[in-house]
N, CA, C and O of each residue as an XYZ file, in Angstrom:
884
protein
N      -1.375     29.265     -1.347
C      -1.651     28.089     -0.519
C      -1.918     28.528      0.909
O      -1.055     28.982      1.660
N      -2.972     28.379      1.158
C      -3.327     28.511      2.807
C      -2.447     27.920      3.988
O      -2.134     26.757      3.736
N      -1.963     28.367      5.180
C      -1.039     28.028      5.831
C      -2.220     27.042      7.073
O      -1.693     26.631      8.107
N      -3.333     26.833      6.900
C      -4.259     25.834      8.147
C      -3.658     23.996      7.707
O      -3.597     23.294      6.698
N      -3.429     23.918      8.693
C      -3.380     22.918      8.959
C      -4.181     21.885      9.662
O      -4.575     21.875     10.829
N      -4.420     20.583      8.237
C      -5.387     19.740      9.370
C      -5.397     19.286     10.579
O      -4.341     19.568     11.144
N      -6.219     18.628     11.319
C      -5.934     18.066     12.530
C      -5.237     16.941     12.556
O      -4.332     16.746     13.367
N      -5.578     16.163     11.729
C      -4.624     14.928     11.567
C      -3.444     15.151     11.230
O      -3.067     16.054     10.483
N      -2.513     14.001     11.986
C      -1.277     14.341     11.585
C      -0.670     13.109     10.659
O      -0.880     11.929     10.942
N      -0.042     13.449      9.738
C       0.841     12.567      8.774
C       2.132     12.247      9.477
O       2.735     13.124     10.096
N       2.626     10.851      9.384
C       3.976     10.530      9.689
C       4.247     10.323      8.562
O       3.569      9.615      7.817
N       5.758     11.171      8.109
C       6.755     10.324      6.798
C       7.494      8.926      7.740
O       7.776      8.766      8.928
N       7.607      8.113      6.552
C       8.399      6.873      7.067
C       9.944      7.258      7.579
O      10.613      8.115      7.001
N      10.334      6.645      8.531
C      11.642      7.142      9.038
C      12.635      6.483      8.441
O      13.627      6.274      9.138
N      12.643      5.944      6.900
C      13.699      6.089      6.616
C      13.059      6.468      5.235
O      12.721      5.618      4.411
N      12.927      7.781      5.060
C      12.155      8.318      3.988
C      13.930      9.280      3.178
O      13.904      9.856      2.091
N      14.949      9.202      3.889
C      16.236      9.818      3.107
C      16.653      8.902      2.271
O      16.923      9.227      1.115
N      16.787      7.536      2.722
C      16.958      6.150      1.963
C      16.107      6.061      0.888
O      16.632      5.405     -0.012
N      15.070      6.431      0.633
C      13.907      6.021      0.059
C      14.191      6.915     -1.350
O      14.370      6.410     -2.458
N      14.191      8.295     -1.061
C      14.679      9.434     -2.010
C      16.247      9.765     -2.293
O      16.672     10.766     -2.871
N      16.961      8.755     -1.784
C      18.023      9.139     -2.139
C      18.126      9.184     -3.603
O      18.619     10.260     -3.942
N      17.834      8.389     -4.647
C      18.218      8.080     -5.910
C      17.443      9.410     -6.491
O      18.096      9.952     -7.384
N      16.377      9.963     -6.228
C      15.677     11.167     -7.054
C      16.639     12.242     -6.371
O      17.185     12.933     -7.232
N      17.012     12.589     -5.019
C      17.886     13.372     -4.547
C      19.220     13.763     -5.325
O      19.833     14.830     -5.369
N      19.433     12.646     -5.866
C      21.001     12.708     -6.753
C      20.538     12.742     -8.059
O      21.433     13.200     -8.769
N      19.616     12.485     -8.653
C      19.169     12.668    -10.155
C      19.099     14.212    -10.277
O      18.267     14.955     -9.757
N      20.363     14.608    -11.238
C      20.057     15.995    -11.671
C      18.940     16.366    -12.276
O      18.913     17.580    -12.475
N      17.853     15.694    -12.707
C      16.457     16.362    -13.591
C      15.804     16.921    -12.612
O      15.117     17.823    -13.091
N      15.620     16.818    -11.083
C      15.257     17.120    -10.344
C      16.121     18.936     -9.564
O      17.234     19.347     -9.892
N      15.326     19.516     -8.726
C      15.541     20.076     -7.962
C      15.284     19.987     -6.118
O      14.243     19.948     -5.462
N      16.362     19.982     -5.809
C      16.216     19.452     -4.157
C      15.225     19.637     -3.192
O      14.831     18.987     -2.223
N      14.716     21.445     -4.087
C      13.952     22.226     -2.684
C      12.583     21.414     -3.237
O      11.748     21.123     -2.380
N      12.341     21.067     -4.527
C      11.042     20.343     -5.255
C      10.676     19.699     -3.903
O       9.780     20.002     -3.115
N      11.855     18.472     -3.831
C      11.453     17.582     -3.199
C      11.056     18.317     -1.491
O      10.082     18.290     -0.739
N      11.867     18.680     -1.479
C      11.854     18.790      0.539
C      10.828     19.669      0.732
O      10.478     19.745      1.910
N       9.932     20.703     -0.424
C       8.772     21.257     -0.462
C       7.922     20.448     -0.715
O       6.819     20.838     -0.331
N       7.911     19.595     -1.136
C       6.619     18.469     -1.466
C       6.292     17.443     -0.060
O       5.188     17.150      0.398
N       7.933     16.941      0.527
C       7.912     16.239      1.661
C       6.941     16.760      2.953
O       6.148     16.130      3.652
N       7.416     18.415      2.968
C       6.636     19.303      3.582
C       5.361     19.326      3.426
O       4.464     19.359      4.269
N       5.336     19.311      2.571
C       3.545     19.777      2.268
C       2.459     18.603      2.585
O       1.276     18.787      2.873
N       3.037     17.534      2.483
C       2.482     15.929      2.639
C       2.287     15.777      3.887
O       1.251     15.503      4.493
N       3.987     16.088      4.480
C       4.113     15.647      5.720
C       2.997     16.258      6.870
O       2.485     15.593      7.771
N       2.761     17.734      6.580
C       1.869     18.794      7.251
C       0.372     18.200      7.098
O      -0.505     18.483      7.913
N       0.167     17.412      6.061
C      -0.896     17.176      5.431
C      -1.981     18.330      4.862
O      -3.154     18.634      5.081
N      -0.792     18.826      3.927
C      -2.119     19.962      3.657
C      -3.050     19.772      2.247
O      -2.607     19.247      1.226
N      -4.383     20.285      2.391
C      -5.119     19.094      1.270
C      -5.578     19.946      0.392
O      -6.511     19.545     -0.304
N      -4.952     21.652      0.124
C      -5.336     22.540     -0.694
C      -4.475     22.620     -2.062
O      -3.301     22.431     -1.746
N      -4.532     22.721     -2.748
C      -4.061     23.184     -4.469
C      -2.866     24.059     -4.209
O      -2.882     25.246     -3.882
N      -1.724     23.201     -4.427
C      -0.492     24.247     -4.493
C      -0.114     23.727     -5.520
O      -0.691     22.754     -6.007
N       1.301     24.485     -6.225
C       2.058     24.859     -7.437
C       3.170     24.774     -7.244
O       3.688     25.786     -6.771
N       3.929     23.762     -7.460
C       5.786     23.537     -6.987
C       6.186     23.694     -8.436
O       5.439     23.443     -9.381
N       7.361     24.107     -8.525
C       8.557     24.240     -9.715
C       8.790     23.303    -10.439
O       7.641     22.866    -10.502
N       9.427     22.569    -11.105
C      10.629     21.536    -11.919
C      11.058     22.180    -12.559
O      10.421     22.819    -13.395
N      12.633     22.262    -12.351
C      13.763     22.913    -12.873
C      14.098     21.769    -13.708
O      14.134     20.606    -13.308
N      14.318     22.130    -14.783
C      15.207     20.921    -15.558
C      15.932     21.679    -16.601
O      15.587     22.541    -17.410
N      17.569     20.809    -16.195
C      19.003     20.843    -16.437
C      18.710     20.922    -18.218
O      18.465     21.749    -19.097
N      18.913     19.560    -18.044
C      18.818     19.038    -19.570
C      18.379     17.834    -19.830
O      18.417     17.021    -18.906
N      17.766     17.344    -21.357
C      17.047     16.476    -21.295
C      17.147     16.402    -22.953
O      17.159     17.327    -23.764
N      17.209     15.063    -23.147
C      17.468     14.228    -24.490
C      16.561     15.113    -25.428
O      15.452     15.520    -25.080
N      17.283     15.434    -26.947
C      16.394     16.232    -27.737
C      15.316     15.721    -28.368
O      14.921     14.585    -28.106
N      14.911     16.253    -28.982
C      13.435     15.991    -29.319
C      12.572     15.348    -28.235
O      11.433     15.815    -28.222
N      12.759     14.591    -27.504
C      11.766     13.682    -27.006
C      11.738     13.777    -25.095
O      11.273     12.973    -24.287
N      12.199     14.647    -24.952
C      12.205     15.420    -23.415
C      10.899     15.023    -22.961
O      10.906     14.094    -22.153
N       9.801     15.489    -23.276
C       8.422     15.589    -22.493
C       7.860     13.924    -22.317
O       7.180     13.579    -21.350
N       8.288     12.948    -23.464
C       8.297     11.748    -22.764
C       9.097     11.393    -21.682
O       8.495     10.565    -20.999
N      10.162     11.654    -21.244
C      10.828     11.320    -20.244
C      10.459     11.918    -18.527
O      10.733     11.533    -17.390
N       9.771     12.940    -19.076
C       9.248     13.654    -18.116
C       7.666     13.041    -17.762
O       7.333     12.547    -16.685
N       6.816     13.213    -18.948
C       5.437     12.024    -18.846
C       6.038     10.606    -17.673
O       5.858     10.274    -16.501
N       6.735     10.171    -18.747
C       7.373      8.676    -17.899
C       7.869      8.679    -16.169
O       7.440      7.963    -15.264
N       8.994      9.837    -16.116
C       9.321      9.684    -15.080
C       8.272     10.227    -13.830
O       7.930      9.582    -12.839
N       7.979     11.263    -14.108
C       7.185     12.159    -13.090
C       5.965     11.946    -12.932
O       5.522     11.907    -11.784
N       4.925     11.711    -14.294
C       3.155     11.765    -14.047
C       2.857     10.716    -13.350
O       1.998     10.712    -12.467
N       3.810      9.358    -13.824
C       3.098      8.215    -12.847
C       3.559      8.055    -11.969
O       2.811      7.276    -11.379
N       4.545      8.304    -11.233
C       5.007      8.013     -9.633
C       4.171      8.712     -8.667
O       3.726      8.299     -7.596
N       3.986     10.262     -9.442
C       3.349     11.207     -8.857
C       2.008     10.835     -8.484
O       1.731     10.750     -7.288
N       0.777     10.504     -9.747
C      -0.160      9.887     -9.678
C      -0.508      8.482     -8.754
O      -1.623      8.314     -8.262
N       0.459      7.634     -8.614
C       0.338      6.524     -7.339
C       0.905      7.177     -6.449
O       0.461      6.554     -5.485
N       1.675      8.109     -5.923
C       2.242      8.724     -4.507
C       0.755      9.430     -4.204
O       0.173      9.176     -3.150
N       0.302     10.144     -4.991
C      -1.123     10.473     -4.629
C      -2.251      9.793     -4.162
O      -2.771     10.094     -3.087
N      -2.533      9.197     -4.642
C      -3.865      8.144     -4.695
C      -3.456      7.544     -3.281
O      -4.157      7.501     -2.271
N      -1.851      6.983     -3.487
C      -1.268      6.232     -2.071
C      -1.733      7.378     -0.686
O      -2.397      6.968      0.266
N      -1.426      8.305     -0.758
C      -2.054      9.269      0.080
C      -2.877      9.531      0.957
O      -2.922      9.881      2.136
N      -3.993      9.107     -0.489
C      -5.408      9.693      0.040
C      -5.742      8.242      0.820
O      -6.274      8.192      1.928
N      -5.356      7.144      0.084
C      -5.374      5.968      0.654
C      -5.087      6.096      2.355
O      -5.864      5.933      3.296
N      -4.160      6.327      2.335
C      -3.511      6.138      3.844
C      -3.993      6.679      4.377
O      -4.275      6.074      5.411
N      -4.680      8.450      4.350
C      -5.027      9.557      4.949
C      -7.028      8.758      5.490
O      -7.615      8.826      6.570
N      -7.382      8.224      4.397
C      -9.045      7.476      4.669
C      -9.050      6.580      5.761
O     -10.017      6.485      6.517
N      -7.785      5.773      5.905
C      -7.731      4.957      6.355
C      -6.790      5.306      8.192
O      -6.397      4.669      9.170
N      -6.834      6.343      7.820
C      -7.155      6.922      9.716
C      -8.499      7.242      9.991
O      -9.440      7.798      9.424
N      -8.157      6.472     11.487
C      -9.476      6.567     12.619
C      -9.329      7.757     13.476
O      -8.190      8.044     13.844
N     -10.196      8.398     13.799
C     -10.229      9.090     15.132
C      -8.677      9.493     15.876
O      -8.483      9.704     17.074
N      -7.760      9.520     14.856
C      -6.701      9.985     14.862
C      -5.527      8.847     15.142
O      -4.426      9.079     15.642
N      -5.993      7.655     14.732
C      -5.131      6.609     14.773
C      -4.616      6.053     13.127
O      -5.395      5.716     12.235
N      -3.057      6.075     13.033
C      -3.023      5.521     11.562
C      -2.814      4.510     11.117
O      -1.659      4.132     11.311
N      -3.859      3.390     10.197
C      -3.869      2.342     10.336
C      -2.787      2.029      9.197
O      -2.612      2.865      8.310
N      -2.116      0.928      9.211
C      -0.790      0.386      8.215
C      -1.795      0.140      6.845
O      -2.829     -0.517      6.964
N      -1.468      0.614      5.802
C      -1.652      0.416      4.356
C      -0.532     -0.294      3.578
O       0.454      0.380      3.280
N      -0.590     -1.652      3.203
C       0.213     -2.464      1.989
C       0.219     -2.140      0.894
O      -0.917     -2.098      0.421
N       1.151     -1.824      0.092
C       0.909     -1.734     -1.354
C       1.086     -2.631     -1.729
O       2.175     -3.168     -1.529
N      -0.339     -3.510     -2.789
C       0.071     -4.964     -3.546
C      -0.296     -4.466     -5.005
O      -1.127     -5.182     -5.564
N       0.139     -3.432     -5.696
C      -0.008     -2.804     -7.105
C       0.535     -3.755     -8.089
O       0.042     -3.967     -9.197
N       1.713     -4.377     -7.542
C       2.605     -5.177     -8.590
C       1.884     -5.370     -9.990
O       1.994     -4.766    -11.057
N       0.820     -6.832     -9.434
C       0.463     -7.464    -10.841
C      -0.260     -6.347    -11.275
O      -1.085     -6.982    -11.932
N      -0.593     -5.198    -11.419
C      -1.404     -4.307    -12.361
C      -0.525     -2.971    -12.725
O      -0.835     -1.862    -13.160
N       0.434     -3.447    -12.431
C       1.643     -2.134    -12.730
C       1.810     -2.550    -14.601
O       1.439     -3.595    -15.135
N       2.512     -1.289    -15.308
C       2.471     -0.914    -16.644
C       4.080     -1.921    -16.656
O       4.690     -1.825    -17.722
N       4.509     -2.507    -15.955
C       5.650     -3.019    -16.064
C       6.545     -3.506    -14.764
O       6.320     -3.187    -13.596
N       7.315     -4.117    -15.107
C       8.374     -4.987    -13.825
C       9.138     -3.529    -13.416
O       8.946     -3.338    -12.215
N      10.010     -2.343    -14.069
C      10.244     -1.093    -13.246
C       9.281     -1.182    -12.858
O       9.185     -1.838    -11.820
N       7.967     -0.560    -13.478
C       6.726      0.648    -13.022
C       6.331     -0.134    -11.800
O       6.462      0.540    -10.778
N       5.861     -1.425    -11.585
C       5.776     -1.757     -9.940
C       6.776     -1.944     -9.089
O       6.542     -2.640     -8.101
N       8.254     -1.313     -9.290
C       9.088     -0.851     -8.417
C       9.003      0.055     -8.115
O       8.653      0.182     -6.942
N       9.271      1.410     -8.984
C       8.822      2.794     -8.706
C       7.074      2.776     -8.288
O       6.683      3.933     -8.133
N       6.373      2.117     -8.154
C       5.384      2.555     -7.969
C       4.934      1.765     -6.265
O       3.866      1.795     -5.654
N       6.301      1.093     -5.906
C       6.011      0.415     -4.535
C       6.890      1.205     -3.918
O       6.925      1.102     -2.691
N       7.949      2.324     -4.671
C       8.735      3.363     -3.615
C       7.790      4.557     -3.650
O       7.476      5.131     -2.607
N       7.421      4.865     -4.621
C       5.778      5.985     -4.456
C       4.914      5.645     -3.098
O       4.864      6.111     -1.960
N       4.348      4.731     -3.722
C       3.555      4.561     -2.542
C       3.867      4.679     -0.740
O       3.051      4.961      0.137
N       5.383      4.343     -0.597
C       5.679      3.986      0.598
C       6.166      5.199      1.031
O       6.169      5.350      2.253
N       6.695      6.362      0.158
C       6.746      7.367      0.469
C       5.237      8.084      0.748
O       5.119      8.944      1.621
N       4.414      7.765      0.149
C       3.549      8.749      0.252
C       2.812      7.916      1.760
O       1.613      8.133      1.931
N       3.339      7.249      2.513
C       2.482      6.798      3.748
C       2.092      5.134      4.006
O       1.442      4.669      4.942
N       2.599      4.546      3.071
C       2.450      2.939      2.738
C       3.464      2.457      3.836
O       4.550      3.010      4.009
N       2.982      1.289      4.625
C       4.014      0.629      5.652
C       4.887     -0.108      4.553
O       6.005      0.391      4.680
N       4.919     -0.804      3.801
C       5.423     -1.620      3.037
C       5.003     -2.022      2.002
O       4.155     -1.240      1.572
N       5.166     -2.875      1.350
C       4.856     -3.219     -0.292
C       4.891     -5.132     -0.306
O       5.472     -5.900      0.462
N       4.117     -5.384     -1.370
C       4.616     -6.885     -1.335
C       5.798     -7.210     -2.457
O       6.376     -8.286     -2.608
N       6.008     -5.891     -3.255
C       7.022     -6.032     -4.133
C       8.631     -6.830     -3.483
O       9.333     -5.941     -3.003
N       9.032     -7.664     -3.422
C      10.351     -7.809     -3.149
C      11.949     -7.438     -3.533
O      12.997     -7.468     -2.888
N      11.620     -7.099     -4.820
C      12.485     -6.711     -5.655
C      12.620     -4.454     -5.369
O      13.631     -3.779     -5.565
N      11.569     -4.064     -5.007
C      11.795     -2.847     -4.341
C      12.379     -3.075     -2.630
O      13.297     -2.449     -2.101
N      11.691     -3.952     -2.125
C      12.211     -4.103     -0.280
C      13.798     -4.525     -0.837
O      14.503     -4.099      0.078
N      14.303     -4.864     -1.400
C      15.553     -5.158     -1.483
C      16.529     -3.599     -2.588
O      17.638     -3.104     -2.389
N      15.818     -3.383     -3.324
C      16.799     -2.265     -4.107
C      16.415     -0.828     -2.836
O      17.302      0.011     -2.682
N      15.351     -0.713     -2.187
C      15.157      0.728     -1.346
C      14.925      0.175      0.174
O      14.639      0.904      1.124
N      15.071     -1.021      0.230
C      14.886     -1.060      1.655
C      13.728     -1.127      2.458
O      13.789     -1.144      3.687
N      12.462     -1.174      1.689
C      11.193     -1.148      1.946
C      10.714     -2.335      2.532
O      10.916     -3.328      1.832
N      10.078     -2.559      3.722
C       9.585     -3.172      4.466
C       8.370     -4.377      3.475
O       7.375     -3.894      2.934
N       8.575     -5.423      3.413
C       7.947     -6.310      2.601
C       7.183     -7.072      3.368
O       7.459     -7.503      4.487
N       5.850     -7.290      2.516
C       4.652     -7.816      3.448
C       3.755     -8.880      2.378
O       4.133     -8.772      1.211
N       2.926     -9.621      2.540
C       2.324    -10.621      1.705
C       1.146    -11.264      3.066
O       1.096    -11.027      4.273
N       0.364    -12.097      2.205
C      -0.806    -13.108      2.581
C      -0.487    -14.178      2.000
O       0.462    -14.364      1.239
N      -1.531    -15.137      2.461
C      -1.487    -16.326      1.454
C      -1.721    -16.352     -0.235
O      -2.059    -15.176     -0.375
N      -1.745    -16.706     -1.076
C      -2.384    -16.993     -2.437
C      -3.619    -17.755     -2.172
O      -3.843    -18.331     -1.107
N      -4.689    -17.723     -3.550
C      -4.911    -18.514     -4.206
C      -4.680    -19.852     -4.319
O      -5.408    -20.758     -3.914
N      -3.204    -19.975     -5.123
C      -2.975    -20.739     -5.547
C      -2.528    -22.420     -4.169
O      -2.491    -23.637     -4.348
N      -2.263    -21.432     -2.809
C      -2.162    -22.057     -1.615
C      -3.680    -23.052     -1.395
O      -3.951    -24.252     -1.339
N      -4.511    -21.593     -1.306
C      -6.046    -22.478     -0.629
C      -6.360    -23.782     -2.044
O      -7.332    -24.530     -1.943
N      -5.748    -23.840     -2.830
C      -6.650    -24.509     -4.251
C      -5.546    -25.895     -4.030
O      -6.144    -26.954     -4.221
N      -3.987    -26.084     -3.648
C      -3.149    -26.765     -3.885
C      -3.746    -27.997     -2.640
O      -3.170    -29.085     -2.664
N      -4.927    -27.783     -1.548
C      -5.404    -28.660     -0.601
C      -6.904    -28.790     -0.777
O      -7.573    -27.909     -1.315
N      -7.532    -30.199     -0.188
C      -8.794    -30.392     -0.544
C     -10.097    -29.809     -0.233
O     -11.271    -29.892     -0.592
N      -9.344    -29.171      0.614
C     -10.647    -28.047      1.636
C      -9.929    -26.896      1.723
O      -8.721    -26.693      1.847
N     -11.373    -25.793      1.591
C     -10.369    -24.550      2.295
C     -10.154    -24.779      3.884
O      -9.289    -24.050      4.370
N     -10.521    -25.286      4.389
C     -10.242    -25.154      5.983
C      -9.132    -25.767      6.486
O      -8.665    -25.597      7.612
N      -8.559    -26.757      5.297
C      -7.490    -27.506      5.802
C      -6.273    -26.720      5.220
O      -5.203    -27.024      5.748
N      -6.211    -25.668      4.135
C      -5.423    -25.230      3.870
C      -5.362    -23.736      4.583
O      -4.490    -22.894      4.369
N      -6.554    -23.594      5.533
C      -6.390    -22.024      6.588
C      -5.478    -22.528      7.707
O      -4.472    -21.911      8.055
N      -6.030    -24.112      8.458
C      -5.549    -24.878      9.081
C      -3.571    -24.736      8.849
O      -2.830    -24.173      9.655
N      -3.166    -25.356      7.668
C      -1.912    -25.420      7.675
C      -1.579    -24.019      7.043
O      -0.533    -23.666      7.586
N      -1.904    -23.248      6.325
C      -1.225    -21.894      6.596
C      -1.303    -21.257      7.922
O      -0.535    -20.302      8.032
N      -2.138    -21.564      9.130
C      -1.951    -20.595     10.468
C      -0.819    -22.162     10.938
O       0.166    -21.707     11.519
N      -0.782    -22.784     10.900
C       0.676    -23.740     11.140
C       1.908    -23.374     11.062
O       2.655    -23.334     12.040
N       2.462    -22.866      9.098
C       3.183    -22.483      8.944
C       3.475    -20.892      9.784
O       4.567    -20.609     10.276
N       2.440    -20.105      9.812
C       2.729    -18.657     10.493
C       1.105    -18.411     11.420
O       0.002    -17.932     11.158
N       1.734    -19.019     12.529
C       0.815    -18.939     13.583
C       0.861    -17.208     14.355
O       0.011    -16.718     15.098
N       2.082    -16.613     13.888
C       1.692    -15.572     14.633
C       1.189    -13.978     13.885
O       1.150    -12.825     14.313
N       0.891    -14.551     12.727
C       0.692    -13.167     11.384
C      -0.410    -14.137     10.732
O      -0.270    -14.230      9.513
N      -1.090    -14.612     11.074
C      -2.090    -15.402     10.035
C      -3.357    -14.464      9.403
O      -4.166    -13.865     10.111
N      -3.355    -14.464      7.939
C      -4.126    -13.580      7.710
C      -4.131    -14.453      6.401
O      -3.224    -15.007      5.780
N      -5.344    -14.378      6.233
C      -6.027    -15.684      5.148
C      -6.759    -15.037      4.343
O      -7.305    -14.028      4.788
N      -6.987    -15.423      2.927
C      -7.168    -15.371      1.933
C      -8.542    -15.713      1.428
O      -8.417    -16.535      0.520
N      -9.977    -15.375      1.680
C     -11.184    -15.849      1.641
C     -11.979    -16.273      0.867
O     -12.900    -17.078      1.006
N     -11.351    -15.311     -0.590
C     -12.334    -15.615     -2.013
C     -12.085    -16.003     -2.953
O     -12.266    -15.567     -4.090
N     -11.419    -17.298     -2.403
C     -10.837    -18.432     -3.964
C     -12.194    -19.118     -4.052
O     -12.535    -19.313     -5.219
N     -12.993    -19.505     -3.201
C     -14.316    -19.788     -3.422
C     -15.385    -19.319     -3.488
O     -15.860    -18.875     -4.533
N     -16.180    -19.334     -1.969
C     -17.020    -18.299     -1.591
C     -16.597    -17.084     -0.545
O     -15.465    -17.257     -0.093
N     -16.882    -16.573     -0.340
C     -16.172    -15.212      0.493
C     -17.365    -15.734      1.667
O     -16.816    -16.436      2.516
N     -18.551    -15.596      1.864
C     -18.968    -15.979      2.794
C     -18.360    -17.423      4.006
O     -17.989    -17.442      5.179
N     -18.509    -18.310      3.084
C     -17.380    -19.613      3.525
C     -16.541    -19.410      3.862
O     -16.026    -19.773      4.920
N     -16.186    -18.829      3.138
C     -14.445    -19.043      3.273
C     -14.343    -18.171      5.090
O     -13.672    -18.606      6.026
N     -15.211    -16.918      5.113
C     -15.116    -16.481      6.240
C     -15.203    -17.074      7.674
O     -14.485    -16.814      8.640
N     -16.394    -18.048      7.573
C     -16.949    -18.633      8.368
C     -15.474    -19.894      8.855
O     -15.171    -20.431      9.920
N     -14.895    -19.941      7.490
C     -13.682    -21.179      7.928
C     -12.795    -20.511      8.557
O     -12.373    -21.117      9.542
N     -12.222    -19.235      8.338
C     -11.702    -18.579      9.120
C     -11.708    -18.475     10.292
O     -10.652    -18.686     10.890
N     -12.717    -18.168     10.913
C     -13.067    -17.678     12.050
C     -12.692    -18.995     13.107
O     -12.155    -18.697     14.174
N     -12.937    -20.255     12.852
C     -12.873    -21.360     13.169
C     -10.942    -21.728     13.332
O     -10.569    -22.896     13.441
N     -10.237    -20.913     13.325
C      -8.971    -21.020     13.154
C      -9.054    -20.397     14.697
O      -8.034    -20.771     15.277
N      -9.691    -19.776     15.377
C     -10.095    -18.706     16.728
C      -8.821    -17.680     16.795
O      -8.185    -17.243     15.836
N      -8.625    -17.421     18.154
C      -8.842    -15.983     18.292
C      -7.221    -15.769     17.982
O      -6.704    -14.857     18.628
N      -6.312    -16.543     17.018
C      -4.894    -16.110     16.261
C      -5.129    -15.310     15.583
O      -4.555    -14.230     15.447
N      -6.448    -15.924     14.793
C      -6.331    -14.782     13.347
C      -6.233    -13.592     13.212
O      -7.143    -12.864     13.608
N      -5.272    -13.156     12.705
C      -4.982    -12.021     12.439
C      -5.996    -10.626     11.392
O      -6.310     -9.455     11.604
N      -6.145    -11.352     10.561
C      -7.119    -10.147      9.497
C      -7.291    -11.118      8.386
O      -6.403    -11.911      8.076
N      -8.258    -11.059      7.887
C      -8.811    -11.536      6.142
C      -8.669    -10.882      5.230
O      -8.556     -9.658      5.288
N      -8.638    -11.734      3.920
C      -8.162    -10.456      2.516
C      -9.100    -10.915      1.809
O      -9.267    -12.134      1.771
N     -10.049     -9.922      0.979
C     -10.637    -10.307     -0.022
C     -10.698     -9.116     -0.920
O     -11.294     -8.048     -0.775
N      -9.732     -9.677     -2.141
C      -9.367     -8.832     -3.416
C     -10.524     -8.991     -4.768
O     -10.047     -8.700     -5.865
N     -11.749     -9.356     -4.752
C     -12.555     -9.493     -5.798
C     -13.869     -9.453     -5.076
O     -13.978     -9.661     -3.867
N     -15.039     -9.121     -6.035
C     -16.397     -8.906     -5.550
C     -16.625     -7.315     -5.470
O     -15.970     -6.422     -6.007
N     -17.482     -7.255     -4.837
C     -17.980     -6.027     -4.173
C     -17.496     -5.759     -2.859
O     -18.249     -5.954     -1.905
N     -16.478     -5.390     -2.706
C     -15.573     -4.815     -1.557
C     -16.671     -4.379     -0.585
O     -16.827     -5.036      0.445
N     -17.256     -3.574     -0.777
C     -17.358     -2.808      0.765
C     -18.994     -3.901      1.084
O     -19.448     -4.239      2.177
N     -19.341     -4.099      0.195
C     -20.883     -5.518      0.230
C     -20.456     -6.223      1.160
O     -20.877     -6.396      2.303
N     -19.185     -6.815      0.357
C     -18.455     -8.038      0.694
C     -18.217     -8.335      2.155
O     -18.584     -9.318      2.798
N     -17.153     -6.707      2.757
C     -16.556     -6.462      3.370
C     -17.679     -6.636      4.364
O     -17.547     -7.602      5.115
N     -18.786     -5.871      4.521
C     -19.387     -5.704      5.956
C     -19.999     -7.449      6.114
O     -19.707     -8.118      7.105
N     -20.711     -7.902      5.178
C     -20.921     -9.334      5.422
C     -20.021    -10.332      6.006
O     -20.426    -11.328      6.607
N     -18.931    -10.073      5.836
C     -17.750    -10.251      6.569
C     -17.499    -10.059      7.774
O     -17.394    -11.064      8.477
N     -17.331     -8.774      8.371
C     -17.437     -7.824      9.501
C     -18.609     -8.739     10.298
O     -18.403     -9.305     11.372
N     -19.874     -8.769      9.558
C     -21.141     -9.437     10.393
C     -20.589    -10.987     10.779
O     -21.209    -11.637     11.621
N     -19.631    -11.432     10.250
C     -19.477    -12.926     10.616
C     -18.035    -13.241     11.515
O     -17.568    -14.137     12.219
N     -17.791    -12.351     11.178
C     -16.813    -12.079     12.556
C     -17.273    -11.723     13.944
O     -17.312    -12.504     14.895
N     -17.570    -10.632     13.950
C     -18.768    -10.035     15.400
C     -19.407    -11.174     15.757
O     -19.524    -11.452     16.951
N     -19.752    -11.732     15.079
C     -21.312    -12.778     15.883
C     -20.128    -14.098     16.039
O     -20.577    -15.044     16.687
N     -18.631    -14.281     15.509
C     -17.887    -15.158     16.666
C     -16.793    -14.838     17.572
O     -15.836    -15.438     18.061
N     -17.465    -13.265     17.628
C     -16.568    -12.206     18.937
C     -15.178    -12.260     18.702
O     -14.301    -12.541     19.518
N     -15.052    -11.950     17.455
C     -13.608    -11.784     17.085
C     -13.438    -10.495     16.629
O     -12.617    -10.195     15.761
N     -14.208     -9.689     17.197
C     -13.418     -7.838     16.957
C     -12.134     -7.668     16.718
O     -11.993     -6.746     15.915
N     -11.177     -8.112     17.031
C      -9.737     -7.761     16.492
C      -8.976     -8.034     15.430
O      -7.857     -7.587     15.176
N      -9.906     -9.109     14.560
C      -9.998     -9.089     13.094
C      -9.902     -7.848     12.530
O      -9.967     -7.719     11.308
């Protein structure tokens, strides 16, 4: 493993001992695993290395499932979470990444462990609640769906969601049209916080978006 280090720098979350405590005390593990992996993340280094797993002991016959189970997928979303976070620095600024994995997790654990993955690997928080409460993880959400659809307009339901949370308002665009819905946004002025749109063609979507913001001088969207 090459000792260069990128220019960018990675922050671990500062309460990243809390976070690993429970793998810290799991004997299947080895300690230096972890605090060599923490290292290597933390440094941000983006070359092909080779860490150990020592393992104690492990149920007969059927060991390598427990190991599949426990290790490939946390590992695999702590990764991806990563690269996520790492794209999503600017010019050396690091922007906050949510993990909302839940509804597409393999299960009610697997989007727990997979909202303490993530937050280790660089995630501000999770919308999981049931992890912000068992690890302490900083919990975050938007509106629903099911919010903009429960009123007769979307504008009256952007209207009373920036009511209820006038100072985090961040609205929900593509229960209808994503174009619309933007344009209703914007009309909420200069509170709004940020827009979410989870379906379509993301990055299409996204700059058509971007264009309808700019032209009502709301850059801080």
């Amino acid at each position: 493993m090459t000792n260069r280090k990128p220019s960018a720098k990675f922050i671990l979350n500062k309460n990243w001992e809390q976070i690993m405590k429970p793998t810290l005390q799991e004997p299947l593990y080895q300690q230096g695993l972890i605090v060599d992996l923490l290292g290597y993340f933390s440094n941000r280094y983006n070359h092909n290395a080779t860490f150990e797993v020592f393992v104690r002991e492990m149920p007969k016959n059927r060991s390598y499932l427990f190991l599949l189970s426990m290790i490939n997928f946390q590992t695999l979303i702590a990764s991806k979470a990563a690269r996520v976070v790492q794209a999503a620095t600017l010019n050396g600024r690091q922007r906050g990444v949510m993990e909302f994995g839940s509804r597409r997790a393999h299960g009610p654990e697997a989007s727990i462990l997979a909202a303490r993955a993530s937050y280790i690997a660089g995630c501000v928080g999770s919308s999981n609640v049931m992890a912000g409460m068992r690890f302490g993880i900083p919990v975050y959400g938007t509106a629903a769906h099911s919010w903009t659809m429960a009123f007769g307009k979307e504008l009256d339901a952007f209207r009373a969601y920036h009511k209820v949370f006038p100072q985090s308002t961040i609205l929900l665009i593509d229960t209808y049209d994503i174009e619309q819905g933007a344009r209703n946004a914007v009309k909420i002025g200069p509170a709004l916080k940020g827009v979410r749109i989870d379906s379509g063609d993301l990055l299409q979507e996204s700059r058509k978006v971007r264009k309808i913001l700019d032209a009502a001088d709301m850059q801080h969207v």
